[in-house]
C-alpha positions in Angstrom: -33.6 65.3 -101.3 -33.5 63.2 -98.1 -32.8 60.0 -99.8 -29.6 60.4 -100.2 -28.0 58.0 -97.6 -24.8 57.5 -96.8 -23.3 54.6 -99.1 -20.0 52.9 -98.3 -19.4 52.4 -101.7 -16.0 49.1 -102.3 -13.9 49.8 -104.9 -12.4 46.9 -106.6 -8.9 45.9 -106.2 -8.5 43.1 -108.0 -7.5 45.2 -111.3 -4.3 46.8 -111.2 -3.4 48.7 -114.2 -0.1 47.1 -115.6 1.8 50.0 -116.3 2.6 50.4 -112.9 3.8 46.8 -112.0 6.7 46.5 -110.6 9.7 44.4 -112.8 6.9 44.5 -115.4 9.5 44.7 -118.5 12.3 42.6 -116.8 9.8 39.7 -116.7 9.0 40.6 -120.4 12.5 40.7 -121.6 13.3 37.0 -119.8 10.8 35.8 -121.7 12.1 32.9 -123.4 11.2 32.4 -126.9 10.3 35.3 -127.8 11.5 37.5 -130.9 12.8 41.5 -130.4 9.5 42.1 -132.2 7.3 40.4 -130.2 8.9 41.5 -126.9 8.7 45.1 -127.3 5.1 44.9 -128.7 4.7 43.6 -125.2 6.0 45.8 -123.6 3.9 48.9 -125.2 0.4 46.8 -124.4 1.6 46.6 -121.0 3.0 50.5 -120.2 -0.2 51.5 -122.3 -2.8 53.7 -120.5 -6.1 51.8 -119.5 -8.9 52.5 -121.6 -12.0 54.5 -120.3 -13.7 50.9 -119.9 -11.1 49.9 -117.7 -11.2 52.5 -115.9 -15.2 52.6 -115.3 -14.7 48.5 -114.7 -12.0 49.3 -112.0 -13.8 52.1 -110.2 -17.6 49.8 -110.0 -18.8 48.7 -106.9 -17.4 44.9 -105.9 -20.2 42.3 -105.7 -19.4 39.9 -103.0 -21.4 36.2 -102.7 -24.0 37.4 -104.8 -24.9 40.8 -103.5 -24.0 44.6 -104.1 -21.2 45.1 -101.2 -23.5 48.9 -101.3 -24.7 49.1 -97.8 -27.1 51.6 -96.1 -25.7 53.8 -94.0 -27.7 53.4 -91.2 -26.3 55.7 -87.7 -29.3 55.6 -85.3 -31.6 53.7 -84.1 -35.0 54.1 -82.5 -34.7 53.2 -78.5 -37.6 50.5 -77.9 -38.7 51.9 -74.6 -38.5 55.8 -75.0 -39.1 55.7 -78.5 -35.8 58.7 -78.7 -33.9 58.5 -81.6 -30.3 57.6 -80.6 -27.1 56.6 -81.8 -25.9 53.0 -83.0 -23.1 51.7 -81.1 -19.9 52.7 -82.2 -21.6 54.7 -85.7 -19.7 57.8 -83.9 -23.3 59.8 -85.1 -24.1 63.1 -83.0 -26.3 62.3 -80.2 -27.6 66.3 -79.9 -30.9 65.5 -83.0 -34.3 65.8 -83.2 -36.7 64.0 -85.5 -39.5 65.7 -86.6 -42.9 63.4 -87.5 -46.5 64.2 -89.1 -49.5 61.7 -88.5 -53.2 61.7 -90.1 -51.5 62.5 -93.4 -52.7 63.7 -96.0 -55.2 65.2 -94.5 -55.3 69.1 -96.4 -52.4 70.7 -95.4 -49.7 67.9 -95.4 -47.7 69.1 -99.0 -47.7 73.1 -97.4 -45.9 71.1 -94.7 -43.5 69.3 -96.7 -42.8 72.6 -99.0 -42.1 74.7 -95.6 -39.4 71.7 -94.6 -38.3 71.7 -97.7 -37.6 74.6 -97.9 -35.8 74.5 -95.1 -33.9 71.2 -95.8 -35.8 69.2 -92.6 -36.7 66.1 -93.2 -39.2 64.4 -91.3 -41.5 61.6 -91.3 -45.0 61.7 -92.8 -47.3 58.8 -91.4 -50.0 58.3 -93.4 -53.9 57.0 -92.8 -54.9 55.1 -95.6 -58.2 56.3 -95.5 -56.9 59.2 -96.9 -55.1 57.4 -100.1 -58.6 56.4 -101.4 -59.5 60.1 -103.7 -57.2 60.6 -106.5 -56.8 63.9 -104.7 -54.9 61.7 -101.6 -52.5 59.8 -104.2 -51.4 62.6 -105.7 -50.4 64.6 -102.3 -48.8 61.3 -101.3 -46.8 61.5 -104.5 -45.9 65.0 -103.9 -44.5 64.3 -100.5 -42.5 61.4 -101.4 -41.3 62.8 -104.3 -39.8 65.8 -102.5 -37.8 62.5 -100.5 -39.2 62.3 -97.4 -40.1 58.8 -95.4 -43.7 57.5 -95.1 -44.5 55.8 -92.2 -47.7 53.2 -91.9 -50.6 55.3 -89.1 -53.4 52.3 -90.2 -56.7 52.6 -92.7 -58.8 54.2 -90.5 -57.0 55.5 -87.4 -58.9 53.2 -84.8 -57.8 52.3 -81.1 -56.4 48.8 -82.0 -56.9 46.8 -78.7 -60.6 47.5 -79.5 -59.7 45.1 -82.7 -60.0 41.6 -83.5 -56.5 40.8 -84.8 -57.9 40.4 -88.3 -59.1 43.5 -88.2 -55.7 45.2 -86.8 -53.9 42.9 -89.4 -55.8 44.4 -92.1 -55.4 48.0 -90.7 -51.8 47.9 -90.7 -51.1 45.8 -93.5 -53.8 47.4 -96.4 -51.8 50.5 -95.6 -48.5 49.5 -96.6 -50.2 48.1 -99.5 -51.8 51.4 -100.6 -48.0 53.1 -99.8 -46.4 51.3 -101.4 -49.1 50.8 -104.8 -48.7 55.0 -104.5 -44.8 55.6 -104.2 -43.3 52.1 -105.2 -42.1 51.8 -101.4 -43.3 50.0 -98.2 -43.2 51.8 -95.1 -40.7 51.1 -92.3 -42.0 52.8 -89.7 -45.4 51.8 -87.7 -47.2 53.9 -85.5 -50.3 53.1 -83.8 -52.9 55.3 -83.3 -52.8 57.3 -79.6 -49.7 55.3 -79.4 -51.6 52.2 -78.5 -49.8 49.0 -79.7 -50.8 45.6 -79.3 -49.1 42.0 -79.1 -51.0 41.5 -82.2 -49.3 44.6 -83.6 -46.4 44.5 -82.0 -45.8 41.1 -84.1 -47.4 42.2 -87.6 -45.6 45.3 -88.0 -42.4 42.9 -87.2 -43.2 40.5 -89.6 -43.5 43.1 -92.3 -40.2 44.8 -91.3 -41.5 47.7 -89.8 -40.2 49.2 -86.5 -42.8 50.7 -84.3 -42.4 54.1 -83.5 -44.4 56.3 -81.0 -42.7 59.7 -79.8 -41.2 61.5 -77.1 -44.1 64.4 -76.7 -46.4 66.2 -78.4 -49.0 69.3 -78.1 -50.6 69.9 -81.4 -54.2 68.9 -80.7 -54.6 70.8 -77.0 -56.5 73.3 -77.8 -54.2 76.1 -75.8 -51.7 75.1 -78.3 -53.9 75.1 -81.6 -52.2 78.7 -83.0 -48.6 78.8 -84.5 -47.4 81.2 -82.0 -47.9 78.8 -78.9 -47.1 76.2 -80.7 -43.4 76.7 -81.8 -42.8 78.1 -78.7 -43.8 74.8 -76.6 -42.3 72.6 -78.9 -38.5 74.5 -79.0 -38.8 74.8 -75.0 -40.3 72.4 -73.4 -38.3 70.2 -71.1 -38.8 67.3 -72.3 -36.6 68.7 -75.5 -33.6 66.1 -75.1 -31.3 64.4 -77.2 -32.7 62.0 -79.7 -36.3 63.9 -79.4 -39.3 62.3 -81.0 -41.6 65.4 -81.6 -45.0 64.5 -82.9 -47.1 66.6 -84.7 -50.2 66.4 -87.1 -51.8 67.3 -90.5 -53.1 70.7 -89.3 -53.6 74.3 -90.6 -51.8 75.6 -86.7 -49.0 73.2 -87.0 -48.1 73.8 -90.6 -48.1 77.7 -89.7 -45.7 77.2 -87.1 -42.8 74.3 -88.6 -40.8 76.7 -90.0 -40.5 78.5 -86.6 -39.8 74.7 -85.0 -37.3 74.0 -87.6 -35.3 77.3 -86.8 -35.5 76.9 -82.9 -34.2 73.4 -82.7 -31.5 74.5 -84.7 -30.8 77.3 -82.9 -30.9 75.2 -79.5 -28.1 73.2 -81.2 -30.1 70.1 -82.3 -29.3 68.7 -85.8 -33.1 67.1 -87.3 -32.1 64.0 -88.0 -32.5 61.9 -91.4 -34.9 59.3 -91.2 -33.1 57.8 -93.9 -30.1 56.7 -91.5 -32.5 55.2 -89.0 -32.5 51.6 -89.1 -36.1 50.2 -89.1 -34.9 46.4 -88.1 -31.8 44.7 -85.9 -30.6 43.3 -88.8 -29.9 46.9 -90.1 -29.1 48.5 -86.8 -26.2 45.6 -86.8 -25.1 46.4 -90.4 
């Protein structure tokens, strides 16, 4: 549903159906050496219609130096020291969005979630906690949410505070996740973020080296216990201040905050704010340069 992207698809050019060359019989007729036979059997091959082969063969995509010429069509990028979702440079993408984000999934009420978005065509995030992935129970909600085409983002095995962690043991936090995600839906995570936000160098570099960007938020209220009902919930996160462009709202596998999405969904729209694709956020700066 969401992983649609936008593809800049390149049509080939080098084929140019011959019926519509210019001169094309004069240069026939000059032919010399030819017989009246041979000249106007010619000339009906080339003012024939292309074939349906030809057709298909003139409309694929055009490799170029080995690779597809297909590329993602990647229009924001996550800002590395507010963690707000904003436009690439020159992508012409509307700055007025909002990105909406789950952690500790699945943890019980994450498919509802992804149903109720569905439902009302948001997309969103879903970090995951491998911990979680271990029951068949886990897989299969993991295989639900990705199937319905939203992104999964890496939120460690176990959810522990990494600078309490030897870098082994944040190394295999991080990257035994990506492995289970990936075992589970066939695709690696792009997006890392640390538990209570807290990234390390350690971190910092291993979520780099696998091609993840981190990603922390912009605010959050979902486990103060004032705002553990749907009511107060929706309403803090639709008017808050600290609603501004590019918006990084985090939210949580939870009974309160699945009760109230639908209610978030409507009032960010209604406040003008577009939820933004995760699929056209570039996780890298190789793909934010694409």
């Amino acid at each position: 549903m969401f992983k649609q992207g936008f593809i800049v698809t390149v049509l080939c050019s080098s084929m140019l159906l011959a019926g519509c060359r210019d001169g094309g019989e004069a240069d026939i007729a000059d032919s010399a050496g030819q017989d009246e036979n041979q000249r106007e059997q010619t000339v009906q091959e080339e003012q024939a219609p292309a074939s349906d082969d030809e057709m298909e063969e003139a409309e694929a995509p055009k490799e170029e130096d080995g690779e597809d010429a297909e590329a993602p069509g990647f229009q924001y990028e996550v800002n590395p020291d507010t963690y707000a979702i904003q436009p690439i440079e020159g992508s012409g993408a509307d700055p007025q969005v909002a990105l909406l984000t789950y952690d500790d999934v699945p943890d019980g009420h994450a498919v509802q979630i992804a149903e109720i978005l569905a439902e009302h065509e948001a997309p969103a995030i879903f970090f995951v906690n491998g911990m979680y992935l271990e029951s068949d129970e886990g897989q299969e909600a993991l295989r639900k949410i990705h199937g319905m085409g939203f992104e999964i983002g890496n939120h460690t095995e176990t959810h522990a505070s990494l600078p309490e962690l030897s870098v082994e043991a944040q190394r295999e936090e991080i990257t035994a996740t990506s492995e289970r995600v990936e075992a589970i839906t066939g695709e690696r995570p792009r997006f890392f973020r640390a538990p209570f936000g807290q990234n390390t160098e350690a971190s910092r570099e291993i979520a780099e080296e696998a091609g993840m960007k981190l990603m922390n938020w912009t605010y959050g209220y979902d486990w103060e216990s004032e705002y553990q009902n749907a009511p107060a919930l929706a309403d803090i996160m639709v008017n808050t201040e600290y609603l501004n462009h590019g918006a990084n709202l985090l939210m949580h596998d939870r009974a309160w905050t699945r009760d109230a999405s639908a209610q978030i969904v409507e009032g960010l729209r209604n406040k003008g704010y577009a939820l933004v694709d995760p699929e056209t956020i570039a996780s890298s700066e190789t793909e934010a340069a694409q």
